[in-house]
VOROKE-343381 format. One line per field, with one value per residue (C-alpha): x, y, z; residue number from 1. Coordinates in nm, 4 decimals, always signed. Layout:
! residues N
px = X / ... $
py = Y / ... $
pz = Z / ... $
k = NUM / ... $
//
This chain:
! residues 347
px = +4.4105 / +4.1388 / +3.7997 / +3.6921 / +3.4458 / +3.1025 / +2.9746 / +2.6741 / +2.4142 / +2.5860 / +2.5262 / +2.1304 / +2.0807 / +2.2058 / +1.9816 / +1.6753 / +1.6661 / +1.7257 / +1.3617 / +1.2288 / +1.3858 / +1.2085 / +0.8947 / +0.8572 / +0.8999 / +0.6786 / +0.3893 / +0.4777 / +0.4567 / +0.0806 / -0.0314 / +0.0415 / -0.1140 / -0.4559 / -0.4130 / -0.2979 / -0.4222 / -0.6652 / -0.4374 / -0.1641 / -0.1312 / -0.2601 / +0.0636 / +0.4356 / +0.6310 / +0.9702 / +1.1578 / +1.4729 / +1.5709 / +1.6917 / +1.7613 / +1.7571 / +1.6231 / +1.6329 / +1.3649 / +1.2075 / +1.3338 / +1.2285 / +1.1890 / +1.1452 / +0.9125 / +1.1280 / +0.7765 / +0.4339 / +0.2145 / +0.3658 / +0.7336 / +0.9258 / +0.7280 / +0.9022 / +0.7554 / +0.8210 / +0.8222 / +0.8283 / +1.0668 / +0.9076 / +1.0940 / +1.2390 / +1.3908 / +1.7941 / +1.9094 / +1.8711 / +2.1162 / +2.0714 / +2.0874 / +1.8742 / +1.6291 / +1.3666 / +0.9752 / +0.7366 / +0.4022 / +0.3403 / -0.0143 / -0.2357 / -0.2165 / +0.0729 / +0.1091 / +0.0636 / +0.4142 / +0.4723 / +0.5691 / +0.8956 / +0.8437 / +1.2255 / +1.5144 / +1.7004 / +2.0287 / +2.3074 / +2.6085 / +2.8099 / +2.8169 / +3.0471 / +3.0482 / +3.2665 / +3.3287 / +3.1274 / +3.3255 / +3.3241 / +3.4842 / +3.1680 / +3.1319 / +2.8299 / +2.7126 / +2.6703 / +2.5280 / +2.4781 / +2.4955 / +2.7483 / +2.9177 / +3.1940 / +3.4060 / +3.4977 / +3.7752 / +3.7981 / +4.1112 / +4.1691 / +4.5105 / +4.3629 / +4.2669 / +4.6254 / +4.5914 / +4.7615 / +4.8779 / +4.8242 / +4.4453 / +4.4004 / +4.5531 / +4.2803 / +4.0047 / +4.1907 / +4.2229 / +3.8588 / +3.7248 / +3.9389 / +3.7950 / +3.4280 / +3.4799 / +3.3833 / +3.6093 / +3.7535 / +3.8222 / +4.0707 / +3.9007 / +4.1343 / +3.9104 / +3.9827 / +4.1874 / +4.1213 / +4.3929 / +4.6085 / +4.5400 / +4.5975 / +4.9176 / +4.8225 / +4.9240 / +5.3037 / +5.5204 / +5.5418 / +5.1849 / +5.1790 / +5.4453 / +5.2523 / +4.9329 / +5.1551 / +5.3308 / +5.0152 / +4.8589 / +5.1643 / +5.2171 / +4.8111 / +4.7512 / +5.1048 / +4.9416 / +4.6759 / +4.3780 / +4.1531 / +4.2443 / +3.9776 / +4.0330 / +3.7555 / +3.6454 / +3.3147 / +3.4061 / +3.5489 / +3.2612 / +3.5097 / +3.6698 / +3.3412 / +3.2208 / +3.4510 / +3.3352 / +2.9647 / +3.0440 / +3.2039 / +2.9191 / +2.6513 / +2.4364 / +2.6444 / +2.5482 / +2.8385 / +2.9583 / +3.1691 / +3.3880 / +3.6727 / +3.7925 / +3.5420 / +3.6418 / +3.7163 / +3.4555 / +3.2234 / +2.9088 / +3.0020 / +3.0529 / +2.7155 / +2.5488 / +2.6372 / +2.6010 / +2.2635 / +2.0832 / +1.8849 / +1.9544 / +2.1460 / +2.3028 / +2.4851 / +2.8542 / +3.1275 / +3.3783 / +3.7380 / +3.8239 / +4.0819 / +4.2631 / +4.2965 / +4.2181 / +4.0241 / +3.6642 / +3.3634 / +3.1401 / +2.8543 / +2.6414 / +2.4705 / +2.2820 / +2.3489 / +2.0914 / +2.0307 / +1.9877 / +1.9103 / +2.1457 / +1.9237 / +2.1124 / +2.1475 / +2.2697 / +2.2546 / +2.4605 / +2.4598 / +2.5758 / +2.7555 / +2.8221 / +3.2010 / +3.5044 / +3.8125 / +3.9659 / +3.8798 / +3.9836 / +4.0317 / +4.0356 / +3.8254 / +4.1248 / +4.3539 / +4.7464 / +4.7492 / +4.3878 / +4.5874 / +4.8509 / +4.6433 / +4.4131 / +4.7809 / +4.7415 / +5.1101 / +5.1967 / +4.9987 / +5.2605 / +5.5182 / +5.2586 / +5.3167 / +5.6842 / +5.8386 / +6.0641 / +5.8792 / +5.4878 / +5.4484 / +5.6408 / +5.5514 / +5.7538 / +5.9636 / +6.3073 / +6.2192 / +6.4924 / +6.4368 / +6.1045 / +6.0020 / +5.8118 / +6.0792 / +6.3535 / +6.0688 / +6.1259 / +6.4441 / +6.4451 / +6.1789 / +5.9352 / +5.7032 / +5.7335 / +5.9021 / +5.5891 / +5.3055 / +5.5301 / +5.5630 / +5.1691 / +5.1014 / +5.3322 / +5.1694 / +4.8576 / +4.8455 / +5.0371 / +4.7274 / +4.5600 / +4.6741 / +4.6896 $
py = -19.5490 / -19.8004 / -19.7377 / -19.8445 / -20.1548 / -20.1086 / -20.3591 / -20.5575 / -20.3252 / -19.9849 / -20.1354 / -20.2080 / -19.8917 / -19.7075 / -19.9538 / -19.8750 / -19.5214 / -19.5052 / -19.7647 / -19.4864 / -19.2153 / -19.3570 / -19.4713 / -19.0908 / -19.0635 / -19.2634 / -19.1310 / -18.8148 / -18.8965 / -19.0809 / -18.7210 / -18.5130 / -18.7517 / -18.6947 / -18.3342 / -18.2373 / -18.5136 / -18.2896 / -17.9802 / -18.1873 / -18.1916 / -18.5683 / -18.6440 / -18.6237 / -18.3851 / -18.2977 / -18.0450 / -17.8787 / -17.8482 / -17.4611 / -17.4805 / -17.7307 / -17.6623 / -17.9668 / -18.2365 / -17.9636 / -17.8503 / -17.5666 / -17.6869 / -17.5306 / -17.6434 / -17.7236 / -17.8081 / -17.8203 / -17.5162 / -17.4037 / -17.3856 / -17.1913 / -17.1503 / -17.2780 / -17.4200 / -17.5572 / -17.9360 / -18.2185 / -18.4940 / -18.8340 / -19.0692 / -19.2867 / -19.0110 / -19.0379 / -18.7103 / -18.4045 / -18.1303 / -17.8196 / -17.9057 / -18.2190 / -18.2889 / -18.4591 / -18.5999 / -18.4187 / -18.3153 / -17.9958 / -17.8107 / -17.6064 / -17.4184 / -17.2096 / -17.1898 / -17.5520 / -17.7928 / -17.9946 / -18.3467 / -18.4809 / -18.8363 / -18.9513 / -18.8213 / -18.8320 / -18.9928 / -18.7159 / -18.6109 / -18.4950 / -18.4543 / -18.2002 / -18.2468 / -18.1292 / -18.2673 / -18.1453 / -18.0775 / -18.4473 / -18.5616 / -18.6795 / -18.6061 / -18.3921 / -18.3137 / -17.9900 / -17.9380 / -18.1665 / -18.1543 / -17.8984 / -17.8824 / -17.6241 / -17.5016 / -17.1612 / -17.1317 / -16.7736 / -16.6391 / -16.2462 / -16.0567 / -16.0653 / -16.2559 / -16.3898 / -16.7261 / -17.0399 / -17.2434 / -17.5831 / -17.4256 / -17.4186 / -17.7405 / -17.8882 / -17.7804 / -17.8771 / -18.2277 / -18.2461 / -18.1293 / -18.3720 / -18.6301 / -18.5775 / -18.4727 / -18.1355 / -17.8826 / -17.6511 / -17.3311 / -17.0521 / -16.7371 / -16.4549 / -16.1958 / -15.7880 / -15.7619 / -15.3595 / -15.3671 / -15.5541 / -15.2166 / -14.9697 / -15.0151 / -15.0789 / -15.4704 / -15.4650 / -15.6087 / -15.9714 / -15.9506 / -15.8676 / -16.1286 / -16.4258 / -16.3892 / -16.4036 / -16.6475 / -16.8296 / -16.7131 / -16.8733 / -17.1693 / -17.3179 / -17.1349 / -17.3624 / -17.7080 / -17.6272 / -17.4859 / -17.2367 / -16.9194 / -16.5903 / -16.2460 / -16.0131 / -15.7411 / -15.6757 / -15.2709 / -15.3482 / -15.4543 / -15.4850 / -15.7598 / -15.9868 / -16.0248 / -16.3098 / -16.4358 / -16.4585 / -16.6257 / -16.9205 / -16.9114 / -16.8745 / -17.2655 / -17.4290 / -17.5200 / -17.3513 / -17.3162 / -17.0759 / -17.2003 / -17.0312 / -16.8461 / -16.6053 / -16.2550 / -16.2883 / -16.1464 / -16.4325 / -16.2618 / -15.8869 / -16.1311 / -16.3091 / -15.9718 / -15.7781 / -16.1002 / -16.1241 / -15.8121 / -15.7769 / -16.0871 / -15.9013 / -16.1463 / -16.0066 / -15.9192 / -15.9478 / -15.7227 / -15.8576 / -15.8837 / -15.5625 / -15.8147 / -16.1594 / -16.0345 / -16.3266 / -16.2957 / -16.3715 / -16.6268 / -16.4990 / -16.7853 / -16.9810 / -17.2659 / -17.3616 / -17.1600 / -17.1764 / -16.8586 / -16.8271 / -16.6321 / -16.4156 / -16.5226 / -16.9062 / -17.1007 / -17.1332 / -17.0627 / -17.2234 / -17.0366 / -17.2528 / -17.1990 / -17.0164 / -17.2679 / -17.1887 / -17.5211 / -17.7906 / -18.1402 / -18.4587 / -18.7134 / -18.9390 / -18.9828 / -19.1850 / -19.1095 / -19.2422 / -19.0671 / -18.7323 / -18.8260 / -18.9003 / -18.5555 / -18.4066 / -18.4271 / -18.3377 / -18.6458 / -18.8987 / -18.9660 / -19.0506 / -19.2670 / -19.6763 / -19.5861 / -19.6294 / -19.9340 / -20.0344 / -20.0359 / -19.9105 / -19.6141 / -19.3721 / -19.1024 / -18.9444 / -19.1316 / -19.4170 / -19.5432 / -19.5156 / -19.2550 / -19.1993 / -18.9083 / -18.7628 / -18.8122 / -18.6059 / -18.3337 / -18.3103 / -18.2708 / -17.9965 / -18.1992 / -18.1266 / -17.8135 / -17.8384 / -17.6485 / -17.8757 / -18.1824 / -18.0599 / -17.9478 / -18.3187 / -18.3844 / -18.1054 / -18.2691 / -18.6231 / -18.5720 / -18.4000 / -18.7287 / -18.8848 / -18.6260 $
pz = +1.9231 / +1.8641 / +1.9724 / +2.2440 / +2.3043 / +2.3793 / +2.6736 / +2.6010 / +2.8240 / +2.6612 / +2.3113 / +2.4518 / +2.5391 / +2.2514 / +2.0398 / +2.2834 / +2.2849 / +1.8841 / +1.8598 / +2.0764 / +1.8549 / +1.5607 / +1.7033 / +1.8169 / +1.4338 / +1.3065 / +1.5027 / +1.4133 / +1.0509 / +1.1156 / +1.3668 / +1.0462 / +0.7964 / +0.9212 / +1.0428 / +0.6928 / +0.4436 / +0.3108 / +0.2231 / +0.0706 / -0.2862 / -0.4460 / -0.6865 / -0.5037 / -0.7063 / -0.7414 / -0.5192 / -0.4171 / -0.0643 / -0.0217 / +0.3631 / +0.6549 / +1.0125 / +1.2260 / +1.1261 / +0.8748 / +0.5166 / +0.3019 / -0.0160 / -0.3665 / -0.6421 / -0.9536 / -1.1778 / -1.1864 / -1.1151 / -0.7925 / -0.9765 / -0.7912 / -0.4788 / -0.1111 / +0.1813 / +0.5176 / +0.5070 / +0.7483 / +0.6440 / +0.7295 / +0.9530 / +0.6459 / +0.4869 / +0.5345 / +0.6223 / +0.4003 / +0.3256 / +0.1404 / -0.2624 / -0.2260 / -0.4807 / -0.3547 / -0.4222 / -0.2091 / -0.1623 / -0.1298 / +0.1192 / -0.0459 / +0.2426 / +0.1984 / +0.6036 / +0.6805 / +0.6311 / +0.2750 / +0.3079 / +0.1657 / +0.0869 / -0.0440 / -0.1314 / -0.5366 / -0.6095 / -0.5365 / -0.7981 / -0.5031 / -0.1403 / +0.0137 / +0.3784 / +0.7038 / +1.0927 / +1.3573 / +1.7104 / +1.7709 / +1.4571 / +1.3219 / +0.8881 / +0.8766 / +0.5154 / +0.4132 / +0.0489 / -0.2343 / -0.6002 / -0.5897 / -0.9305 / -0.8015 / -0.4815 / -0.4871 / -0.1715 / -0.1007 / +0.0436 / +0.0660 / +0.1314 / +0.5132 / +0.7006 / +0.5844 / +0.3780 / +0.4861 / +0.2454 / +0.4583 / +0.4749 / +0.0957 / +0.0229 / +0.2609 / +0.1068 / -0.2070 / -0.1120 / +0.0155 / -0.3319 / -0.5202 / -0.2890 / -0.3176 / -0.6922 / -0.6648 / -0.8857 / -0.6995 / -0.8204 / -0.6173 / -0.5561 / -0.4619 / -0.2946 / -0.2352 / -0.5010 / -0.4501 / -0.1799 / -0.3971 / -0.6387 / -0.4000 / -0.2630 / +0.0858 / +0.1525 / +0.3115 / +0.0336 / +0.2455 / +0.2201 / -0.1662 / -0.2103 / -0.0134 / -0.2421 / -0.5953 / -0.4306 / -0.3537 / -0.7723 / -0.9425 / -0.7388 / -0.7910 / -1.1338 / -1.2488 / -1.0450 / -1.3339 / -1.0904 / -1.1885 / -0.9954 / -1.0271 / -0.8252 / -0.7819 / -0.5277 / -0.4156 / -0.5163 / -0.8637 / -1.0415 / -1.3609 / -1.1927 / -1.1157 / -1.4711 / -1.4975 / -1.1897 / -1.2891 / -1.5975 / -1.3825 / -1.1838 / -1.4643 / -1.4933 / -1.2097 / -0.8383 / -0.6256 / -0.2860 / -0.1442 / +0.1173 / +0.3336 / +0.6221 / +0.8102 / +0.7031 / +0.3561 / +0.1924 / +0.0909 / +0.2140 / +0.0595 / -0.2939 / -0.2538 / -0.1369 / -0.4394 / -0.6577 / -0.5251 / -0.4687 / -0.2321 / -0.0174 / +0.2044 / +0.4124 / +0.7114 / +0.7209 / +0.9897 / +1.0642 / +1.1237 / +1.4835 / +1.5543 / +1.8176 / +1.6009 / +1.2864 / +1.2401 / +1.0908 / +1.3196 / +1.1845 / +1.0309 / +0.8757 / +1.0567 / +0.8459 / +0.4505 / +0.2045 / -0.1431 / -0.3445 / -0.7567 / -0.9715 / -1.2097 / -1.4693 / -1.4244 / -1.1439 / -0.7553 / -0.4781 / -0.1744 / +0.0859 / +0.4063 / +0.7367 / +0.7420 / +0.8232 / +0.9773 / +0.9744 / +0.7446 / +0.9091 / +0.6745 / +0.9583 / +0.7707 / +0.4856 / +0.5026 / +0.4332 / +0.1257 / +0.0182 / +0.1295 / -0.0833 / -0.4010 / -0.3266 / -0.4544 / -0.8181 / -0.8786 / -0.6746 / -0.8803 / -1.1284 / -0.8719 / -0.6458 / -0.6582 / -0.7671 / -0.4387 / -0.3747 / -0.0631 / -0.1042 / +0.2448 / +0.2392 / +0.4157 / +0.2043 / +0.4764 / +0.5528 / +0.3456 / +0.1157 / -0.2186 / -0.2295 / -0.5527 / -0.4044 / -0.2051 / -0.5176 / -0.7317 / -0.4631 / -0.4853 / -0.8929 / -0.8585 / -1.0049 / -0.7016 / -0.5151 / -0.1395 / +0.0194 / -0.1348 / +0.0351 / +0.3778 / +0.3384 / +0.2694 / +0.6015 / +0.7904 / +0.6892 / +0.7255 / +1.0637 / +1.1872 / +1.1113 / +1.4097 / +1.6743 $
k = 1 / 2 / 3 / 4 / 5 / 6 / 7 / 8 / 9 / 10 / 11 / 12 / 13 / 14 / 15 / 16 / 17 / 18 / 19 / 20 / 21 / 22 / 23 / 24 / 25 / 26 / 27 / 28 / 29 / 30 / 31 / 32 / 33 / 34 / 35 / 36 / 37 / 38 / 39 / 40 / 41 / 42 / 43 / 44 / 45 / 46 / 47 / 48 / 49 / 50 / 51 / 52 / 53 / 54 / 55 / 56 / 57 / 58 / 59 / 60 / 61 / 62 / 63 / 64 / 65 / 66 / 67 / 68 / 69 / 70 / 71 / 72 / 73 / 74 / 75 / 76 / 77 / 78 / 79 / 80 / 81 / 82 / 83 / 84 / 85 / 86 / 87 / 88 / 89 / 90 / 91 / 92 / 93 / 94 / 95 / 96 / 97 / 98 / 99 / 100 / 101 / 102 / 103 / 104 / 105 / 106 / 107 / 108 / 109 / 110 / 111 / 112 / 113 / 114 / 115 / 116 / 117 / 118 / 119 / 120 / 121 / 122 / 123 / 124 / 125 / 126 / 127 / 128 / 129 / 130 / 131 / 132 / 133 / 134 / 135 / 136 / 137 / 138 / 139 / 140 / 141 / 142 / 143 / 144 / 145 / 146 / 147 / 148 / 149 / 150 / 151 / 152 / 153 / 154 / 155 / 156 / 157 / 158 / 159 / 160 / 161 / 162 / 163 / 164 / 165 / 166 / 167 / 168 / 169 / 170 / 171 / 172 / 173 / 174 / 175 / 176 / 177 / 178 / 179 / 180 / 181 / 182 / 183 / 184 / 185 / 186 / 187 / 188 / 189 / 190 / 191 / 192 / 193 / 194 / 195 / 196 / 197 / 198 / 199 / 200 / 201 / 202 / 203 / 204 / 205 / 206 / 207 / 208 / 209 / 210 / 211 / 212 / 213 / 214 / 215 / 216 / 217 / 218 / 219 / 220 / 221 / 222 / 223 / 224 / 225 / 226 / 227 / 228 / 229 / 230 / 231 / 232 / 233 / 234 / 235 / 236 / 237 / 238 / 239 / 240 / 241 / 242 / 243 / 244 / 245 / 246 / 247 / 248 / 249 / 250 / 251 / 252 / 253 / 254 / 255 / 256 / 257 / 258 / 259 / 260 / 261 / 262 / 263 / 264 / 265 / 266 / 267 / 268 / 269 / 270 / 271 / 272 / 273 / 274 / 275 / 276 / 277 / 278 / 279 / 280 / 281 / 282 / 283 / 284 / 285 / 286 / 287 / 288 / 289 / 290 / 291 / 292 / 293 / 294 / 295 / 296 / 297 / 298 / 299 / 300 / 301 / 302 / 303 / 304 / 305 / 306 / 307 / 308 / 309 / 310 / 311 / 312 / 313 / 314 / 315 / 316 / 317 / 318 / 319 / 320 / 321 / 322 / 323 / 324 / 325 / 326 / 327 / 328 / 329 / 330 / 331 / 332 / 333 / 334 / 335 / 336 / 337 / 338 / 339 / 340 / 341 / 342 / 343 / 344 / 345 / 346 / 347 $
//
């Protein structure tokens, strides 16, 4: 469906109340210039944004003599919007409870990002050098799920890495064997597409050294369904942040969303974590079919093969794709996941 038209009066009133949006700004920006001119520091400085609330930021010192130190900081009106991860030039306030001033924002490596409830791509963190998708033996992991936030990553750039969580029930015997089958099923079908797949258990501490080595010097975020575990990981990964963990629901067995804004935290041994808001569907609206397609790295060497450039790789005559199926070059279940998906495109 195309979108629809604006009229000549809608389009002036859109227009109008965005002037007044940043004229409300603007003034804003001038109000705290000479209500805090005095405390802020003389030389802008670089910074790293470790939360976002609305129109502020909390940002970290990265140098200088306040390295290391956050504060609350209004973001002036010229500013595009921030996300956790930023790096940006700021001036810090002596005052420790008056607001810093962020003055522009640094080039980003990466932007991982997610639509809001109308569609709309909101960014979520940036210079993320990793995506760890947790899955656990329950809630139960969809395949369709994973290869979404698969796609996404190979989109944006971001390497994902598969993080199979609770591998203690895994260990003691109490999965049902359908359950025990669907995550080895799910281990040797991404480990042999040549992802990295991990396992740990926030009770096996055996298990998570080689987790902290693949998080050791690398900006990460942990992505998933609610209920898998990512908070219990970051909680004993970071002691002492303590961030708050929910219970699976007894009725859905779905996990209750616990997060509620993106947050950077400092491993003590190297690297950051930026926890997100939990995600129980991961929509790729904003991709087109043949992006989908190419977010399949199995399906690369078949892509452009086709007889007809347009094909759309379903009843299409002579699918190089579909004839790669059928050898067993590409596995059945990553081909109807590329259906399921790009069929969700359009409804």
């Amino acid at each position: 469906m195309s979108a629809r038209k604006l009229t000549r009066q809608q389009q002036w009133r859109i227009d109008k109340v965005q002037d007044e949006r940043n004229t409300r700004a603007l003034r804003k920006d001038k109000r705290l210039d000479s209500s805090h001119q005095e405390g802020l520091t003389t030389e802008p400085q670089q910074g790293l944004v470790t939360a976002h609330f609305g129109r502020q930021v909390e940002v970290e010192a990265v140098d200088g003599a306040l390295q290391g130190q956050r504060q609350r900081c209004h973001v002036r009106a010229n500013v595009e919007n921030l996300v956790t991860g930023d790096y940006v030039s700021w001036r810090a306030n002596q005052n420790p409870l008056e607001e810093g001033v962020v003055e522009s924002r640094q080039a980003r490596r990466s932007l991982l990002a997610r639509p809001d409830m109308r569609g709309v791509m909101k960014p979520i963190a940036a210079n993320v050098d990793q995506l760890l998708l947790v899955i656990a033996p329950e809630p139960e992991p969809h395949a369709n799920l994973i290869d979404r936030y698969l796609v996404a990553a190979e989109h944006t750039g971001i390497e994902p890495v598969l993080l199979i969580n609770k591998w203690d029930l895994m260990q003691q015997g109490v999965l049902t064997a359908e359950q025990e089958a669907l995550i080895n099923g799910l281990l040797a079908t991404y480990r042999q597409l040549g992802y990295q797949v991990l396992i740990s258990s926030a009770y096996q501490e055996k298990v998570l050294q080689q987790l902290q080595q693949q998080l050791k010097d690398r900006i990460s975020v942990f992505v998933g369904q609610s209920g898998v575990g990512k908070s219990s990981l970051i909680n004993y990964l970071l002691p002492g942040v303590d961030l708050r963990v929910g219970s699976l629901s007894e009725d859905t067995r779905k996990g209750r969303h616990t997060t509620t804004t993106a947050r950077l935290f400092h491993f003590p041994v190297g690297g950051q974590l930026i926890d997100s808001p939990g995600i129980r569907e991961f929509s790729l609206g904003y991709l087109q079919p043949e992006q989908i397609a190419q977010g399949f790295p199995e399906f690369r060497p078949f892509l452009g093969l086709c007889r007809f450039r347009d094909c759309k790789h379903k009843e299409d005559p002579g699918c190089a794709l579909k004839e790669a199926v059928a050898e067993g070059k590409v596995a059945a279940t990553r081909f109807a996941s590329y259906h399921h998906i790009v069929q969700s495109l359009s409804s």
